[in-house]
Structure formats: C-alpha cells, structure tokens
Backbone as a ProteinNet text record, in pm:
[ID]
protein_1_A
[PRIMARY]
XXXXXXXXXXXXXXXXXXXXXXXXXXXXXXXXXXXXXXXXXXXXXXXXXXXXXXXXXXXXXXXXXXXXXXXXXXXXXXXXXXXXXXXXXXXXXXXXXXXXXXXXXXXXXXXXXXXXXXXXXXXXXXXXXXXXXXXXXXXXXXXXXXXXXXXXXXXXXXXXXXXXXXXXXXXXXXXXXXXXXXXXXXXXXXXXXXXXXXXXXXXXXXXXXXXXXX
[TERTIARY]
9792.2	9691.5	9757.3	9688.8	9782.3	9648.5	9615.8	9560.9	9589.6	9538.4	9598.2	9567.2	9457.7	9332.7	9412.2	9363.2	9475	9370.2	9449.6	9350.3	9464.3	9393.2	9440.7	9503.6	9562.9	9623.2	9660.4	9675.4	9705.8	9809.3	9967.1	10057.5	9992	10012.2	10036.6	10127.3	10096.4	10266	10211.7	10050.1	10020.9	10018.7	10122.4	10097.7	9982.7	9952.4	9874.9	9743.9	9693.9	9623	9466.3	9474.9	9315.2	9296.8	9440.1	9437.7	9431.3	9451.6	9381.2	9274.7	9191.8	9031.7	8987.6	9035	8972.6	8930.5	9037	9055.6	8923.1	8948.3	8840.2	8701	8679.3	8546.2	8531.4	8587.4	8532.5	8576.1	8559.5	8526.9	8713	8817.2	8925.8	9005	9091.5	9180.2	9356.7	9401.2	9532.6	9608.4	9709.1	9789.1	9912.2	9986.7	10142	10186.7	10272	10341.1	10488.7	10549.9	10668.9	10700.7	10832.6	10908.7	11057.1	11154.3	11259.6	11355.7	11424.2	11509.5	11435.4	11302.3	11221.9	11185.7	11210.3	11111	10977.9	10933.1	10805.5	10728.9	10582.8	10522.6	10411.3	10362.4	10245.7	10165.1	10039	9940.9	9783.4	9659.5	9550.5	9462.5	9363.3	9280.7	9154.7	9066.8	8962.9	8885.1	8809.5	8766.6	8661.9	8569.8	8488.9	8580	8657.2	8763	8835.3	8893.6	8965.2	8832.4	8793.5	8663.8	8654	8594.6	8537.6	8705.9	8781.7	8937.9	8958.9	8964.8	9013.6	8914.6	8750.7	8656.6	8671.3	8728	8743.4	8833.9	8971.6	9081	9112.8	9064	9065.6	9188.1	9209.2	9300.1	9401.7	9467.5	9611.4	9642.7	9541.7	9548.5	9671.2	9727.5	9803.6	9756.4	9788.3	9686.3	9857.5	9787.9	9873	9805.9	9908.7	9888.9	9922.3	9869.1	9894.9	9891.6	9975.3	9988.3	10035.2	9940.2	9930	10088.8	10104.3	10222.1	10359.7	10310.5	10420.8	10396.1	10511.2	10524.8	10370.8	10326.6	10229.4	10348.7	10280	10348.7	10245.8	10285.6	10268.7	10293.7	10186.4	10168.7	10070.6	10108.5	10009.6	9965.1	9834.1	9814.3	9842.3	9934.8	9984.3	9916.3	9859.6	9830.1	9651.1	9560.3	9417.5	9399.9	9380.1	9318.7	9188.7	9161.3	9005.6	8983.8	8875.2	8821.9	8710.8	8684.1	8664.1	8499.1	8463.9	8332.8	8263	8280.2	8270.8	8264.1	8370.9	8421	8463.4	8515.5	8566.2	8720.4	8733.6	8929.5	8947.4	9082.3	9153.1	9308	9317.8	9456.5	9476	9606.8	9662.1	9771.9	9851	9973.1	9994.4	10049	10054.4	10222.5	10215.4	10381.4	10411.2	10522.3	10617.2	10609.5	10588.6	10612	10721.1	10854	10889.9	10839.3	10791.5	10730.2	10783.1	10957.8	11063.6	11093.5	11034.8	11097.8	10968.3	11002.6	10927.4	10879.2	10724.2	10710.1	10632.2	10631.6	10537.2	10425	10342.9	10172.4	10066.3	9954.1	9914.1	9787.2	9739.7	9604.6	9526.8	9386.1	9262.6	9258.7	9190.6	9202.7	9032	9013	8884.9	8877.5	8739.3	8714.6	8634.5	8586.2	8522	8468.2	8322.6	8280.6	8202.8	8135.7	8067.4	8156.2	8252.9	8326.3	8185.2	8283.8	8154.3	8158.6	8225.8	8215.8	8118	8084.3	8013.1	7838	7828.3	7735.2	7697.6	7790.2	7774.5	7721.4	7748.7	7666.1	7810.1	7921.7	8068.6	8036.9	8149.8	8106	8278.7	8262.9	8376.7	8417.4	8538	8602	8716.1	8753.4	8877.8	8892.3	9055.4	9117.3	9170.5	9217.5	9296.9	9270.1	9291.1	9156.2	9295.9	9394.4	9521.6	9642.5	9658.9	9807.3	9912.7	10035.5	10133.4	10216.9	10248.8	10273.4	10405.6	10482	10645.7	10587.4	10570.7	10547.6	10573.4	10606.2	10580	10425.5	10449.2	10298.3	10193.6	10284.2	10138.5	10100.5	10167.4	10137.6	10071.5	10007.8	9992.6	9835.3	9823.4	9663.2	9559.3	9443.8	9327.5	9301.1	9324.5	9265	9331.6	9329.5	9406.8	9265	9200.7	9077.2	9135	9079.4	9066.5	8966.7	8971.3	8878.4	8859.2	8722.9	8716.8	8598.9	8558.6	8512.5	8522.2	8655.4	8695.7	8715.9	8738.6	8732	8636.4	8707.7	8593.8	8585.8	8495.3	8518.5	8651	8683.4	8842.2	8975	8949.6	9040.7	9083.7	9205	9224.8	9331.4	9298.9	9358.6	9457.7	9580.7	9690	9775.3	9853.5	9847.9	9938.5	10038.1	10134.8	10050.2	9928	9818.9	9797.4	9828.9	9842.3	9870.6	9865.8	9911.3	9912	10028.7	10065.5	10074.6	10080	10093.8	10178.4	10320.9	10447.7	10485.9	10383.7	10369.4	10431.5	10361.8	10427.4	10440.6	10505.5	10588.8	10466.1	10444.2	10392.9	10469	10476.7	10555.4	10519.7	10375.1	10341	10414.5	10366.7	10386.8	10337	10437.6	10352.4	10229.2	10309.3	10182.9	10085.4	10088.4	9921.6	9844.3	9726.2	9608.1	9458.7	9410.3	9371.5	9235.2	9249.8	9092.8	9046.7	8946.3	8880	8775.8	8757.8	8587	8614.7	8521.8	8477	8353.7	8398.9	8258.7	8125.7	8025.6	7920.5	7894.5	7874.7	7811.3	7689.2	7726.3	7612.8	7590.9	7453.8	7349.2	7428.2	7446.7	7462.5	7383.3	7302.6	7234.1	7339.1	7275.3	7349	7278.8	7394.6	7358.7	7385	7296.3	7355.2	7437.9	7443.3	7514.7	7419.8	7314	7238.9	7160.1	7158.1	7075	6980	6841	6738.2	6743.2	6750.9	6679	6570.1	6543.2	6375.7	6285.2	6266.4	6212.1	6194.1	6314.3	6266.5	6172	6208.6	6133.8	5975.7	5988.5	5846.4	5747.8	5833.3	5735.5	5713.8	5838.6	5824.4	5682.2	5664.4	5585.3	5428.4	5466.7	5289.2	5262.1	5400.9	5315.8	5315	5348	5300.6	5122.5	5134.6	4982.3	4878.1	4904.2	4810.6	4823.8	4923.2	4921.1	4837.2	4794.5	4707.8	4608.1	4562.9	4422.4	4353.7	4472.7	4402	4399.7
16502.3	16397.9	16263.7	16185.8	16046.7	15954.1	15838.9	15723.5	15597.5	15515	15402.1	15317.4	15315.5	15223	15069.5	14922.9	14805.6	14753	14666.2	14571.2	14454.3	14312.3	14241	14178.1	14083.4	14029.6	13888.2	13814.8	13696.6	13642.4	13597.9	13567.2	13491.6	13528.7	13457.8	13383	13242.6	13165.9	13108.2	13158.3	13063.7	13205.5	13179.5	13384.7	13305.5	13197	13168.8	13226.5	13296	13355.7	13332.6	13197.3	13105.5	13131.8	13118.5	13136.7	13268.1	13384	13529.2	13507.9	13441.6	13472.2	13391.2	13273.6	13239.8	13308.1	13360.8	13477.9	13560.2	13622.8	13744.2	13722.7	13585.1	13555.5	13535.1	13500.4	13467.1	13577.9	13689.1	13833	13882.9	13838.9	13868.4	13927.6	14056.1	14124.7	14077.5	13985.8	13981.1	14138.6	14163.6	14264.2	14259.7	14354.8	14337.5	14404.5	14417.2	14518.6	14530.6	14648.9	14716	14806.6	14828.2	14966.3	15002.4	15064.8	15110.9	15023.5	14972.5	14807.5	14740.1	14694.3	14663.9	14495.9	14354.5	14276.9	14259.8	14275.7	14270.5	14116.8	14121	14017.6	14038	13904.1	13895.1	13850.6	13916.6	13907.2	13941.5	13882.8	13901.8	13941.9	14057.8	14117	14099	14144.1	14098.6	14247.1	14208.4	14343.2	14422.7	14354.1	14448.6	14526.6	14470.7	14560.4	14661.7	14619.8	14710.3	14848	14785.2	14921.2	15026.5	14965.6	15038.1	15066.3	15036.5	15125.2	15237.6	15200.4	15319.3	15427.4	15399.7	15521.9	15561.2	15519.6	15614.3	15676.8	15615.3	15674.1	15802.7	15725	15860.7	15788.4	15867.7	15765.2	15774	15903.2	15862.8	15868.1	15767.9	15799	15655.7	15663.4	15591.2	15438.2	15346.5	15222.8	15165.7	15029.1	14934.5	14807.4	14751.1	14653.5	14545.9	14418.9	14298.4	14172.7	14150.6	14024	13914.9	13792.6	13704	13620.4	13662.3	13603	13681	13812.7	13903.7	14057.9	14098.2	14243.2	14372.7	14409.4	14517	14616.6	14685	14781.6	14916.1	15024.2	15152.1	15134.3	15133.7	15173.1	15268.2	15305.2	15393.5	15336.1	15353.4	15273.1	15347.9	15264.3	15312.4	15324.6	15212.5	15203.8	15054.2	15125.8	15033.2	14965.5	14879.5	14836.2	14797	14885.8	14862	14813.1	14712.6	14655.1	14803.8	14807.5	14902.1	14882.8	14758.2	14702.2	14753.1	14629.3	14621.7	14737.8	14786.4	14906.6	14796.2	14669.6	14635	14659.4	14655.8	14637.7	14463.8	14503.5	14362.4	14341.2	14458.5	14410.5	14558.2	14542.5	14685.5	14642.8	14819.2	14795.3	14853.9	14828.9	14921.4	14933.1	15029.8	15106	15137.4	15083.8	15052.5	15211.8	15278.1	15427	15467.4	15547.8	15593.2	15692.4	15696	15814.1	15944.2	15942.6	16016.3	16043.1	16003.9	16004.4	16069.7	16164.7	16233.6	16159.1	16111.5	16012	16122.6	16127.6	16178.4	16103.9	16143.4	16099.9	16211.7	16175.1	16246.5	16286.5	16388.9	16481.7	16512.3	16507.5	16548.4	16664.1	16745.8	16910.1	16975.6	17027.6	17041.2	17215.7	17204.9	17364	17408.7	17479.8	17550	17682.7	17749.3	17825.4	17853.8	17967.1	18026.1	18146.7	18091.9	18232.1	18319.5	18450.1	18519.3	18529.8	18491.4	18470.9	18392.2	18238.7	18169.1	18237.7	18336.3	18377.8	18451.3	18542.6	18638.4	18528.5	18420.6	18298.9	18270	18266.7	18201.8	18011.9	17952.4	17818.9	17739	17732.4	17597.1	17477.7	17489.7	17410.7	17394.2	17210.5	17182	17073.3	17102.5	16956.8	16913.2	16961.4	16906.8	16890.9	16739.6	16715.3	16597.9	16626.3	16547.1	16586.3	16647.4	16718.6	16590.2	16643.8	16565.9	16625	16584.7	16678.6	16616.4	16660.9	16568.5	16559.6	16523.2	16593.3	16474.6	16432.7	16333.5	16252.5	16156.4	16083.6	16091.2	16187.8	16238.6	16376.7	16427.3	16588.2	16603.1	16432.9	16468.4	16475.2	16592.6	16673.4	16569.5	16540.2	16454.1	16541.1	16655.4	16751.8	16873.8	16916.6	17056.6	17154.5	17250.3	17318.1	17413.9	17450.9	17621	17647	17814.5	17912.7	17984.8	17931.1	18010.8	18123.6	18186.5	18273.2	18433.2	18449.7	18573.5	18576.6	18468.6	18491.4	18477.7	18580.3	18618.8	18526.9	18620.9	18511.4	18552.7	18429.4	18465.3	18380.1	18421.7	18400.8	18238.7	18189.6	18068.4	18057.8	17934.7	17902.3	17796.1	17808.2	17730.6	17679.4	17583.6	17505.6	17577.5	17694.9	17803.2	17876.6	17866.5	17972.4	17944.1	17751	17717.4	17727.4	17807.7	17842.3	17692.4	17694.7	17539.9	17609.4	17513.5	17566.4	17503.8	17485	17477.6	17329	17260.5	17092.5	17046.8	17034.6	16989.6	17085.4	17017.3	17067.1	17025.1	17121	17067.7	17083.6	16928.6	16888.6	16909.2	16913	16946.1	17066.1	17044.2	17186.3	17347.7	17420.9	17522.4	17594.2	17598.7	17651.7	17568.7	17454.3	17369.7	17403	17434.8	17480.6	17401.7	17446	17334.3	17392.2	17466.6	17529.3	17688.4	17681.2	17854.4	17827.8	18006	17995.3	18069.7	18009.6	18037	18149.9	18211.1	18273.3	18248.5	18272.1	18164.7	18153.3	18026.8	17955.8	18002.5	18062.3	18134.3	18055.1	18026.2	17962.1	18009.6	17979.1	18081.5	18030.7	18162.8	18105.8	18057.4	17974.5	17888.5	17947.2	17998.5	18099.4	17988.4	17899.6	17860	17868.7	18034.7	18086.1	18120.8	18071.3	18054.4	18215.8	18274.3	18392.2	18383.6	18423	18370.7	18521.8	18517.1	18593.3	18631.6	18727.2	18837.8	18761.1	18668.4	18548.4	18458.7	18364.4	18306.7	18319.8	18436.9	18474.9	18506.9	18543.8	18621.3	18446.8	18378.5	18262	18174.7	18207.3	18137.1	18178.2	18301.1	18400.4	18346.3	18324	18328.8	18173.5	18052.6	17917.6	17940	18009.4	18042.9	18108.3	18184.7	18268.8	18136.6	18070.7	17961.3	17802.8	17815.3	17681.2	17747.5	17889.5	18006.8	17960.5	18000.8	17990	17817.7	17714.4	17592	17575.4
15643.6	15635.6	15658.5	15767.5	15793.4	15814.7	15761.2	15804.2	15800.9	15864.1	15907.6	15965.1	15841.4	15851	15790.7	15858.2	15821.7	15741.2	15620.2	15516.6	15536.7	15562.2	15596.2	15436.5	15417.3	15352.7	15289.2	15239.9	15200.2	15127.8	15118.7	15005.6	14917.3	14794.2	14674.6	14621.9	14591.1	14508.8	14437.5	14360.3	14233.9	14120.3	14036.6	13943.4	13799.4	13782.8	13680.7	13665.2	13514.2	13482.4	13526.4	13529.3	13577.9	13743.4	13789.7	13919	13995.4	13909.7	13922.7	13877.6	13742	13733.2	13863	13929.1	14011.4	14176.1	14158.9	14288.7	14258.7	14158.8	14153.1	14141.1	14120.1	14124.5	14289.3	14328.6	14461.6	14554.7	14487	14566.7	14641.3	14499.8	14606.1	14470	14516.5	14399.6	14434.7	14293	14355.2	14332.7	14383.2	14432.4	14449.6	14471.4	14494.2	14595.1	14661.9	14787.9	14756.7	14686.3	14692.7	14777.1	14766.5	14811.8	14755.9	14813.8	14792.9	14862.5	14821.5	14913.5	14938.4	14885.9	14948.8	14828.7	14883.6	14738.6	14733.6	14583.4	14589.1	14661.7	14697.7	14771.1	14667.9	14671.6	14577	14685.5	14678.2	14740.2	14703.4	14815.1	14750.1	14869.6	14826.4	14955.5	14897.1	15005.8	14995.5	14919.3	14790.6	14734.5	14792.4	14940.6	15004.2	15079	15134.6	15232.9	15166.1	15083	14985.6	14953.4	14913.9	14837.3	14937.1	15052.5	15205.1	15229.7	15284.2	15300.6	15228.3	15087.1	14957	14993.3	15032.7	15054	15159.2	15260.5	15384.9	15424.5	15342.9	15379.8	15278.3	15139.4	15009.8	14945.3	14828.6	14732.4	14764.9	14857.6	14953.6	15012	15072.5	15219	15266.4	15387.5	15420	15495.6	15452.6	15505.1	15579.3	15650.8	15677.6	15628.4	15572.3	15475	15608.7	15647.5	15746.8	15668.7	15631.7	15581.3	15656.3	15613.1	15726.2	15763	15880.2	15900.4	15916.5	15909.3	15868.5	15960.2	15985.1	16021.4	15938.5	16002	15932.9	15844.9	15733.9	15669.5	15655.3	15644.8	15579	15425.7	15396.1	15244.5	15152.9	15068.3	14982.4	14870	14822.3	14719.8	14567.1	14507	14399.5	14239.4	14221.2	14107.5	14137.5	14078.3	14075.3	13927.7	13848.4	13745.4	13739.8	13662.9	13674.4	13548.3	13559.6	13442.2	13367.1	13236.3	13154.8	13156.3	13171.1	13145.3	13274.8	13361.3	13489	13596.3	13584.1	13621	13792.8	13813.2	13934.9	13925.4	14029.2	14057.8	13984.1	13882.1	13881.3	13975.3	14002.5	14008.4	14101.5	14202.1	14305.1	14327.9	14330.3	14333	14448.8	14582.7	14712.3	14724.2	14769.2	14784	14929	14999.1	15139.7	15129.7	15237.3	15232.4	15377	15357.8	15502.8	15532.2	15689.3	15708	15671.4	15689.7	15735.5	15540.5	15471.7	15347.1	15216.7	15125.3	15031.3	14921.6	14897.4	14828.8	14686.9	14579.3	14447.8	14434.9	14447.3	14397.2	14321.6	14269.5	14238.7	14293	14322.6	14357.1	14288.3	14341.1	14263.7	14242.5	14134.3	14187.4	14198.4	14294.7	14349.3	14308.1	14232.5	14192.9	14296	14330.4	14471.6	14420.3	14471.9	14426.9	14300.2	14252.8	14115	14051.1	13916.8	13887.9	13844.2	13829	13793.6	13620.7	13554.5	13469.8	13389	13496.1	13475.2	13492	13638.5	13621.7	13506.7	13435.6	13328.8	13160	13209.4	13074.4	13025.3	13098.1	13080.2	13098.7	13025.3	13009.4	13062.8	13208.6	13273.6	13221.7	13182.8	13085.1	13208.7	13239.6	13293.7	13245.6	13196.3	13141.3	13164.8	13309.7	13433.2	13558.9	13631.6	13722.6	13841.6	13806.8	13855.1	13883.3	13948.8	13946	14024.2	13996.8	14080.6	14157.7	14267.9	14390.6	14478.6	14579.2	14656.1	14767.2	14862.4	15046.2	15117.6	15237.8	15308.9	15327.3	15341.2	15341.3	15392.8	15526.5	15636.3	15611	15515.4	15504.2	15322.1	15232.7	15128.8	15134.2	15018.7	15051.6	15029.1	15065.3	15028.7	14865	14876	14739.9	14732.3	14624.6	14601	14606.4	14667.8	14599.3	14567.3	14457.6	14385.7	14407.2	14452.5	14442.2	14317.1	14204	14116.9	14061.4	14223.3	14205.3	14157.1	14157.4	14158	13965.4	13911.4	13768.5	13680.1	13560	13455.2	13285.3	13208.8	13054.3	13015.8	13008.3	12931.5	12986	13152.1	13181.8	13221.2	13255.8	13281	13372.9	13464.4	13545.1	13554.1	13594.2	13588.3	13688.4	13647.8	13758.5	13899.4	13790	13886.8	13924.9	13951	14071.6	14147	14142.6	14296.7	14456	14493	14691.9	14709.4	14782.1	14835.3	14999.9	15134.7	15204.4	15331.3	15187	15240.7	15256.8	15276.6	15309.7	15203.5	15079.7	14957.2	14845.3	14753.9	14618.5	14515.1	14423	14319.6	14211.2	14136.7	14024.4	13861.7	13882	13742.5	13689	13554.1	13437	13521	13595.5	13633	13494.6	13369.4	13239.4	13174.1	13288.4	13245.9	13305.9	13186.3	13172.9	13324.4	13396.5	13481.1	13469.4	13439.9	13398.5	13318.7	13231.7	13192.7	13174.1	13186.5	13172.4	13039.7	12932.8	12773.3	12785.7	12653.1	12642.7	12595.5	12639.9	12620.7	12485.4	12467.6	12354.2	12274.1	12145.2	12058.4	11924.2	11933.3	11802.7	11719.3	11594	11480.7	11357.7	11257.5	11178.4	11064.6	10984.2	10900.7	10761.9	10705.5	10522.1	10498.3	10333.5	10236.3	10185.8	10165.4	10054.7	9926.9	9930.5	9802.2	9774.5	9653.6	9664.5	9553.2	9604.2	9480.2	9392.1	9247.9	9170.7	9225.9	9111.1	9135	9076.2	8942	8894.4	8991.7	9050.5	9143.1	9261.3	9306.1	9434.5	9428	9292.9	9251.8	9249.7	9172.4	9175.6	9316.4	9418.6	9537.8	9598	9581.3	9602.2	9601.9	9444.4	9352	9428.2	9480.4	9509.7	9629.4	9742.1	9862.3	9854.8	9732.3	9811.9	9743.4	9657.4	9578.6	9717.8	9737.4	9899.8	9984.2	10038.5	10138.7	10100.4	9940.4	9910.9	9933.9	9902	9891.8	10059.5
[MASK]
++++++++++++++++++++++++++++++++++++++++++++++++++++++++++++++++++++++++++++++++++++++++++++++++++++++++++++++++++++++++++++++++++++++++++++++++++++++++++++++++++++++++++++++++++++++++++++++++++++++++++++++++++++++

C-alpha cells in the first residue's frame, strides 16, 4: 500500500499557547515533522485538507508533506490529538519515512464474516481493535481482516492466528486476546432467599382471595 497524496504546509516560529488557540480557530492544526537524522520543523496545515487527506489515504497511508519553501517529504502520520469534547484535531505529529527502511505502526483489525457461534445465540466480544506491525511503508496493510466465520461459543481468537502475507511482521503479544465469541447471555431468576411458613402462606392466601372478592 503506497500513497502520496501532498498536504501543503506552513513553518511555525511563534510556539506560544494563544498563538496555537489562534491557529485553530481560524481552521488551522499546528503540527510537527520528524524523522531519523532528521530536525524537527514546526508547522501548521490546514484542518480541511488534513481531514479529506487522512480519509482518503487511511491512517497509514503515505502523504507528502510540502512545506512552503522547502523540498517535499514522505511522511506518515504519527500521532493525532484530538480534543475529547469536540472531537477536532489539536495537534499532528508526521514522521520522515525511507522508503528503503522498516518503519512500526499500528493497524486496525477488521473482523469479516458471521461466526457460527454467533448464529447459535454466541455473543462477539473484541478487546483488541489495534495491533502493531514492522514492514516498509509501501507494503503497510490499510487493515488486518479476520475471518470469523469458521468459529464457535467458546472459542477465541488471537493475535498468533494471524496469516501475515510475508510483507510485514507483527509485533504484538502473539497470546493477546483480539477476540471470542461468549456464550449467550441468560436472564436468571433472582431467589431472595426468603422461605414463607405454612402460617404465612395460608394468610397470603386468605388476603389474595378477600383483594378477588373486593
């Protein structure tokens, strides 16, 4: 997977806090651009471009960063801050990538299919939705999918069930859990505990048939 789609750019040389809220109001995310020998550049893009890039290319996908005045770069985007409220970008971290060189990122993990477990009234449970993976930049997956049709209640899927297909390394925990199907979920009645006498009951009795008659 290679793209290389360009988001243009702007240097930064004001780092004051007012002077990032002022950026971001007027529709712009400041940012940074690293690498490996590489010094960082402070910079600020424009957050429609950014948005529309990140959705077409996918979260790693390979951009060229053009900053005004400067050589274009290959970069991957490393790290987004998102405001919690809002849910906008505050802040991006983009990473110098060699083509020729093995970069770690992380992947979505895409479930695919109906286990049959689930058909049988089994209940899909995943608590892993991110793996981390080695490969060159043009060979890293948009998505990992699993096929989880072939499993039943009980069983669970991990992250060493993965088929890779040779491109990249996956780094995670091979014995993390990335998904199971449970067995379905049953009501259960709820005992007190309480047990009535033959007195009691007899009188529960006598004010049930006297509530009938009124």
């Amino acid at each position: 997977m290679i793209f290389l789609s360009a988001i243009t750019a702007k240097k930064r040389t004001d780092f004051k806090n007012s002077t990032k809220t002022k950026l971001r109001r007027t529709g712009q995310i400041p940012a940074v651009v690293y690498g490996k020998d590489k010094p960082t550049k402070h910079i600020f893009v424009n957050s429609i471009d950014f948005a529309k890039t990140v959705k077409e290319n996918g979260r790693n996908g390979i951009l060229k960063i053009e900053i005004e005045g400067e050589k274009a770069e290959s970069v991957i985007l490393q790290d987004a801050q998102t405001d919690p409220l809002k849910g906008t970008i505050l802040h991006a971290d983009f990473f110098v990538v060699d083509m020729s060189s093995t970069i770690d990122v992380e992947v979505p993990v895409a479930l695919v299919g109906e286990a049959k477990g689930i058909k049988d009234g089994g209940v899909l449970q995943q608590p892993l939705h991110l793996i981390s993976v080695r490969s060159l930049p043009q060979d890293i997956p948009a998505k990992i999918e699993i096929d989880i049709s072939p499993y039943d209640i009980g069983d669970t899927i991990v992250v060493g069930d993965i088929h890779t297909n040779g491109k990249f390394e996956v780094l995670s925990d091979p014995e993390m859990v990335i998904a199971s199907i449970l067995q379905p979920r049953v009501e259960q009645n709820i005992d007190s505990g309480e047990v009535q006498s033959e007195d009691e009951a007899e009188v529960a009795d006598t004010e049930d048939a006297v509530n009938t008659e009124e």
